[in-house]
C-alpha positions as protocol buffer text, in pm:
chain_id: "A"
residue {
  index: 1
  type: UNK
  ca { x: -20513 y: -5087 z: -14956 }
}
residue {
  index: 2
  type: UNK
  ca { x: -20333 y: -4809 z: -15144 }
}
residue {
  index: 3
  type: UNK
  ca { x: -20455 y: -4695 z: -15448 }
}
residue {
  index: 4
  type: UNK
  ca { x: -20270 y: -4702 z: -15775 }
}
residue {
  index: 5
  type: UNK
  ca { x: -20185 y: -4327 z: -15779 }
}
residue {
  index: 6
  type: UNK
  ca { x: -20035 y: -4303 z: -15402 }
}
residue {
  index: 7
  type: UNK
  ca { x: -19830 y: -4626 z: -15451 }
}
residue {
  index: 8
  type: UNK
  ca { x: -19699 y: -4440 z: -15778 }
}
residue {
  index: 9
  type: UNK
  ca { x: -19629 y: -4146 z: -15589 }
}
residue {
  index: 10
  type: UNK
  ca { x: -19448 y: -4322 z: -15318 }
}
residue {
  index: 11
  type: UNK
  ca { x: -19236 y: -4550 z: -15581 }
}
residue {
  index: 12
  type: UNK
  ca { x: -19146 y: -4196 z: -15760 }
}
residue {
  index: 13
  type: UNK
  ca { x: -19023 y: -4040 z: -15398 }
}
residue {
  index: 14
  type: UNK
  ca { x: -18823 y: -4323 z: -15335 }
}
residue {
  index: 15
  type: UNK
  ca { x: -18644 y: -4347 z: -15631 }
}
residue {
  index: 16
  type: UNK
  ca { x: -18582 y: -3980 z: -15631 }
}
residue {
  index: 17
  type: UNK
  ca { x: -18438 y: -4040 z: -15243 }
}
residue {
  index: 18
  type: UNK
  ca { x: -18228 y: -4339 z: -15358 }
}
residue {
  index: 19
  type: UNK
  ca { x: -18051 y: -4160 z: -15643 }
}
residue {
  index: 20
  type: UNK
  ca { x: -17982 y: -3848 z: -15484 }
}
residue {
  index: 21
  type: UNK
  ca { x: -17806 y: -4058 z: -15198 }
}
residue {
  index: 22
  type: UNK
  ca { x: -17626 y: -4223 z: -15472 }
}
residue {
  index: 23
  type: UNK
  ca { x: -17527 y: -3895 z: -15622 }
}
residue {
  index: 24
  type: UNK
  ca { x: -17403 y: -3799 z: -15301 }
}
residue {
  index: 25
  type: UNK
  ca { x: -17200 y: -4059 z: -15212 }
}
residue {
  index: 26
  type: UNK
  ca { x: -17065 y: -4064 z: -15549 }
}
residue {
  index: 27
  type: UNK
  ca { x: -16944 y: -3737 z: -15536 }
}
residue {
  index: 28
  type: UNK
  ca { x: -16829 y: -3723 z: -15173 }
}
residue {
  index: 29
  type: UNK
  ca { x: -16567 y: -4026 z: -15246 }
}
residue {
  index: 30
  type: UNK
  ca { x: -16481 y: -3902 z: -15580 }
}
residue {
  index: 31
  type: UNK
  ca { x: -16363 y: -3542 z: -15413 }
}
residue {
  index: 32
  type: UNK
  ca { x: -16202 y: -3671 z: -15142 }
}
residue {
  index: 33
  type: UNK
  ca { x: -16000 y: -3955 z: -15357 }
}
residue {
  index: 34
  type: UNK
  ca { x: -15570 y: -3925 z: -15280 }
}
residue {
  index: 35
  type: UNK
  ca { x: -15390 y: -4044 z: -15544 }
}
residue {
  index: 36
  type: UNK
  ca { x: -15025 y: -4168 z: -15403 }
}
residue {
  index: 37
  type: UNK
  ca { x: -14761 y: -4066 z: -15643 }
}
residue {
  index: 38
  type: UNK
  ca { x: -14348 y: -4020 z: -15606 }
}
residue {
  index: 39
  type: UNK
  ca { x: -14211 y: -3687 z: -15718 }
}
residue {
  index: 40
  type: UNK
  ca { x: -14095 y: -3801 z: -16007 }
}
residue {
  index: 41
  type: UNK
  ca { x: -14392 y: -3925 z: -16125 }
}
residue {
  index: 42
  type: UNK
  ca { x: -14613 y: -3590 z: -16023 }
}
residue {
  index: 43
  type: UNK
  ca { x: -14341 y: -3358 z: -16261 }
}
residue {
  index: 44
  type: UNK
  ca { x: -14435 y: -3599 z: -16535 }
}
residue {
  index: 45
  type: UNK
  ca { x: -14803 y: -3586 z: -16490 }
}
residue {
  index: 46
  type: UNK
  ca { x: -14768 y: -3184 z: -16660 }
}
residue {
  index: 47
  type: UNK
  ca { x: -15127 y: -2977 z: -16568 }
}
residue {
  index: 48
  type: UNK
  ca { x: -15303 y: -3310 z: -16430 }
}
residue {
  index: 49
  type: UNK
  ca { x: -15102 y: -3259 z: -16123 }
}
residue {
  index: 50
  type: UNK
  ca { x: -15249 y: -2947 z: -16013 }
}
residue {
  index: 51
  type: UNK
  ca { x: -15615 y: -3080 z: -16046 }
}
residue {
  index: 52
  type: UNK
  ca { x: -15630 y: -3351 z: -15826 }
}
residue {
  index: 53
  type: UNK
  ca { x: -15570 y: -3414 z: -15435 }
}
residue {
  index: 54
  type: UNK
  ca { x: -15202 y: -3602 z: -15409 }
}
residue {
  index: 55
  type: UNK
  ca { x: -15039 y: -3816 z: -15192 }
}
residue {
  index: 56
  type: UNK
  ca { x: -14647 y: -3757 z: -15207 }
}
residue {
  index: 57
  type: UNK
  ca { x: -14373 y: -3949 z: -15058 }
}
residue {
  index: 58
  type: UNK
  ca { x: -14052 y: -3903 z: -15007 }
}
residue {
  index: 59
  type: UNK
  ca { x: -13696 y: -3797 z: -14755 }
}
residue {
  index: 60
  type: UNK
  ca { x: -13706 y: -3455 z: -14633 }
}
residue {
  index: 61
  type: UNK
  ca { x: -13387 y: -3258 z: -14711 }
}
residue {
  index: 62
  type: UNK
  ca { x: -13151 y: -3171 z: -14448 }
}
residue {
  index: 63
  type: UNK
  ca { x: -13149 y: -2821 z: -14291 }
}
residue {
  index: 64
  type: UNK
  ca { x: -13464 y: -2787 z: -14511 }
}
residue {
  index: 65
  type: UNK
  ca { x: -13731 y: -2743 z: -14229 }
}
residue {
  index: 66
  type: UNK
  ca { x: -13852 y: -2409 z: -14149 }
}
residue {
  index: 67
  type: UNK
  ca { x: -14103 y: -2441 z: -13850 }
}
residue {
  index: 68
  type: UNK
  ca { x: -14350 y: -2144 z: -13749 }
}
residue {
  index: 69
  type: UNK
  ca { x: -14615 y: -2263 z: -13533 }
}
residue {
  index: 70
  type: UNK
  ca { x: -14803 y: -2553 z: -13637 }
}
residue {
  index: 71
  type: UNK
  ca { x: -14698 y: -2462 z: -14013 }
}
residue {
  index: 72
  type: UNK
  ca { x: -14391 y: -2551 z: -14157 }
}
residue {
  index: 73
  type: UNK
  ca { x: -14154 y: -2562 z: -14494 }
}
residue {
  index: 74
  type: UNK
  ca { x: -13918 y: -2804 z: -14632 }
}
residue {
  index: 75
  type: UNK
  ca { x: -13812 y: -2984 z: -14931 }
}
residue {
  index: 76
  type: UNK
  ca { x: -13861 y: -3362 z: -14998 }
}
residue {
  index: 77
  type: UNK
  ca { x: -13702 y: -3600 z: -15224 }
}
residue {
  index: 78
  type: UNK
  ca { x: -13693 y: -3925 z: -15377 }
}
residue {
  index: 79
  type: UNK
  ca { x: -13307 y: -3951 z: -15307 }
}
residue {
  index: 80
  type: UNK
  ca { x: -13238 y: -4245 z: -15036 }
}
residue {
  index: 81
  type: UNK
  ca { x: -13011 y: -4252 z: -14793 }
}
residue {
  index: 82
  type: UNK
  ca { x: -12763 y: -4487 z: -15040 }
}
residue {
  index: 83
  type: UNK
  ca { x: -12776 y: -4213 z: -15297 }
}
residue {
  index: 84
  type: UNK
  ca { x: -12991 y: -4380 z: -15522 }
}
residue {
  index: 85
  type: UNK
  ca { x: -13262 y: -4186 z: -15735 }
}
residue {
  index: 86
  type: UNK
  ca { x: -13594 y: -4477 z: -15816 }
}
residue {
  index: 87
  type: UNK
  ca { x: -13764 y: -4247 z: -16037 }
}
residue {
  index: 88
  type: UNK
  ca { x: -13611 y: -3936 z: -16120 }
}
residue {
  index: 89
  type: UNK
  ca { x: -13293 y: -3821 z: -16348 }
}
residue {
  index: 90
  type: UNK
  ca { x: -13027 y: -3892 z: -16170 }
}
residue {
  index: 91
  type: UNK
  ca { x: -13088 y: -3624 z: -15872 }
}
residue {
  index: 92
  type: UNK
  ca { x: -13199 y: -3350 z: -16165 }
}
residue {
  index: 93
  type: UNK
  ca { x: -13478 y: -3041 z: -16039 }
}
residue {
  index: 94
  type: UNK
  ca { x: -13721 y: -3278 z: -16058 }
}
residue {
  index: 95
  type: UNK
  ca { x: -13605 y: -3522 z: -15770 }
}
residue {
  index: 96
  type: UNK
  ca { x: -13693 y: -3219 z: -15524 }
}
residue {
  index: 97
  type: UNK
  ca { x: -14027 y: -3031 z: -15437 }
}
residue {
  index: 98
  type: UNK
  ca { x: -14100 y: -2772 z: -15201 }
}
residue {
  index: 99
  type: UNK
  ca { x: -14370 y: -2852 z: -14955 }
}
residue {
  index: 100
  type: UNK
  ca { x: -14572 y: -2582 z: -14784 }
}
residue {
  index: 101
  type: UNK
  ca { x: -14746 y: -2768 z: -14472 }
}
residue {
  index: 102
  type: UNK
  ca { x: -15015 y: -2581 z: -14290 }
}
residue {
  index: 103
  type: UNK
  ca { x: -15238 y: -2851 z: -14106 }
}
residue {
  index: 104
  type: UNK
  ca { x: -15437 y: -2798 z: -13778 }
}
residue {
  index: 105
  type: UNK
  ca { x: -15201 y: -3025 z: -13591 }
}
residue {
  index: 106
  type: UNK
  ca { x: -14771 y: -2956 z: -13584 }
}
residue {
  index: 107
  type: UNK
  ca { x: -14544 y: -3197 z: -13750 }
}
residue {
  index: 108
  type: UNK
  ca { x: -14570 y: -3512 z: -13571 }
}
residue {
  index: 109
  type: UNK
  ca { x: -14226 y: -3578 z: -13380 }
}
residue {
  index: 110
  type: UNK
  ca { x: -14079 y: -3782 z: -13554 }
}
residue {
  index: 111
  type: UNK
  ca { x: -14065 y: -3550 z: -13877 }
}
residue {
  index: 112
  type: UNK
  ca { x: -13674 y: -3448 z: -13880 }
}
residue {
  index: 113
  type: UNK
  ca { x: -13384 y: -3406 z: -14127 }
}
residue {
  index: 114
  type: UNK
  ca { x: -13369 y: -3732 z: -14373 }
}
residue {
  index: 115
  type: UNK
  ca { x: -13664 y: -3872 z: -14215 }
}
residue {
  index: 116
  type: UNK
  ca { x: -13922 y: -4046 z: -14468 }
}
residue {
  index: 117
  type: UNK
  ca { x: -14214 y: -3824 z: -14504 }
}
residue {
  index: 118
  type: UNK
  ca { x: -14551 y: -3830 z: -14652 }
}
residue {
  index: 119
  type: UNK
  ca { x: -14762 y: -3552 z: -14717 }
}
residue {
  index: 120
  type: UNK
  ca { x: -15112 y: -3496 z: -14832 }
}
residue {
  index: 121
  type: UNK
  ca { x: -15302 y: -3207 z: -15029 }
}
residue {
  index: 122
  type: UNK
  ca { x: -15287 y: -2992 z: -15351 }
}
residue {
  index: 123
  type: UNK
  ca { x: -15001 y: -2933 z: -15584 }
}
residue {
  index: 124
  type: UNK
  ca { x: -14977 y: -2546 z: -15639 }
}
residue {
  index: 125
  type: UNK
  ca { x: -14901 y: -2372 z: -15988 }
}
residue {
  index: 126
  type: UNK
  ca { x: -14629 y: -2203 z: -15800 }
}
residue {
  index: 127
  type: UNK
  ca { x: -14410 y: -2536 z: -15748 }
}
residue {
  index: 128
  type: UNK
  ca { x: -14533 y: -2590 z: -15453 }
}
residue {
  index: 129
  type: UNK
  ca { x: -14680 y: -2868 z: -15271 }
}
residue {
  index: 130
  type: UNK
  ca { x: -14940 y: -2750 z: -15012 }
}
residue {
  index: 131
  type: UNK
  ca { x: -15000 y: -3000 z: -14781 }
}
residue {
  index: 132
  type: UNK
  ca { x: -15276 y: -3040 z: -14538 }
}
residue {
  index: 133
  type: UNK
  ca { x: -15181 y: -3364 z: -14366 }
}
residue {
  index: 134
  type: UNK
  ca { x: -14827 y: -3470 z: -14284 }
}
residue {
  index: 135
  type: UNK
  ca { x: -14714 y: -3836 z: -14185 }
}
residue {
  index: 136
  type: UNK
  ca { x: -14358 y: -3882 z: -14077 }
}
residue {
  index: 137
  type: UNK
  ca { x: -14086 y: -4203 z: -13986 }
}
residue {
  index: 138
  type: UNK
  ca { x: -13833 y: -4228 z: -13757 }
}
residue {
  index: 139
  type: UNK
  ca { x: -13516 y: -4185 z: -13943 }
}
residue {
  index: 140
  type: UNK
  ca { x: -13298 y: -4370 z: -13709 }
}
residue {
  index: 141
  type: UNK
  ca { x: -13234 y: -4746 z: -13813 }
}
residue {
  index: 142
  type: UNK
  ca { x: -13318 y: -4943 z: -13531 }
}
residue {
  index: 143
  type: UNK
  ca { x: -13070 y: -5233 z: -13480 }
}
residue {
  index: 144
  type: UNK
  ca { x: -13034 y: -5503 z: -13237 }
}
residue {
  index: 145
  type: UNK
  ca { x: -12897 y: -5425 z: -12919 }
}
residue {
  index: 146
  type: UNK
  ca { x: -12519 y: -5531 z: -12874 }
}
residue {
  index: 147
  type: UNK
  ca { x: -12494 y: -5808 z: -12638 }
}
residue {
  index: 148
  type: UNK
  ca { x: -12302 y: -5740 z: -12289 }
}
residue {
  index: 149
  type: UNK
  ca { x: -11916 y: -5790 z: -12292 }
}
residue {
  index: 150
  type: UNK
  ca { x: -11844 y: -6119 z: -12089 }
}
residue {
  index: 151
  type: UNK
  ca { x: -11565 y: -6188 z: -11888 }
}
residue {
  index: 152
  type: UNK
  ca { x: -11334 y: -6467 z: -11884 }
}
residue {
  index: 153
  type: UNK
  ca { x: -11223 y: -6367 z: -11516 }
}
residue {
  index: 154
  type: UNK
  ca { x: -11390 y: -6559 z: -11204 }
}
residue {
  index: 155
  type: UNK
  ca { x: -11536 y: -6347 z: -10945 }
}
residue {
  index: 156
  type: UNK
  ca { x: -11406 y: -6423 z: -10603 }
}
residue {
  index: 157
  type: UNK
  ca { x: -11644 y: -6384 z: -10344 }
}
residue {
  index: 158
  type: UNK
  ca { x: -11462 y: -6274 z: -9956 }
}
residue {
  index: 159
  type: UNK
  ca { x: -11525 y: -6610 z: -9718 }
}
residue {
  index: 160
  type: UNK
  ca { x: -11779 y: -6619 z: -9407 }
}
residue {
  index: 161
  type: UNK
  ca { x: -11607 y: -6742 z: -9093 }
}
């Protein structure tokens, strides 16, 4: 049987174990939290932008990709493919941002002019948006294959004798 000061001891160490693994996890998820915003929405947020870890969608510019290596820089915005601006004024400054991407992997394949993009990291005092993580869709619209043309004419087939 365990005497009144060891099983003191041991309840002490225990809870000191148990709340510094709680601390831990705490922090770990709290650092490593995205928060998905449009462009739009990341110009309004003012100096809270450049203090937290951001999730940013939107279509990458045409002719805006600069590739070197596994790095590369290009523009996004929230501008659709029908012209049409959810969040921002009216295709203004603020519908575009400038993203600096230097992962460990290159753009996945499908990243291409006008293709939806979403990238992941840090939004820079400098107006930039340095990603670490870059997610891409296929731009193409993918549409049902058009059926075979069909013929009216009978096929006449040469006779066996």
């Amino acid at each position: 049987m365990a005497t009144p000061a060891k099983s003191t001891k041991i309840t002490i160490a225990t809870v000191i174990i148990l709340a510094t693994v709680a601390w831990l996890a705490y922090t770990g998820t709290r650092d490593n939290r995205d928060y998905y915003v449009t462009i739009g929405e990341m110009h309004k947020m003012g100096n809270q932008a450049y203090a937290k870890h951001l999730r940013v969608g939107g279509f990458v510019v045409p002719g805006s990709i600069h590739r070197a290596g596994p790095h590369a820089t290009f523009q996004l915005t929230e501008q659709t493919a029908d012209n049409q601006f959810p969040e921002c004024n009216k295709g203004g400054p603020d519908c575009i941002i400038t993203v600096a991407y230097s992962g460990e992997e290159p753009p996945p394949d499908t990243f291409k002019d006008e293709s939806q993009a979403l990238a992941v990291g840090t939004y820079g005092k400098d107006g930039v948006f340095h990603a670490t993580q870059l997610q891409a869709k296929c731009a193409s619209k993918y549409a049902p294959a058009k059926p075979a043309p069909t013929s009216t004419a009978a096929v006449v087939l040469p006779a066996v004798h």
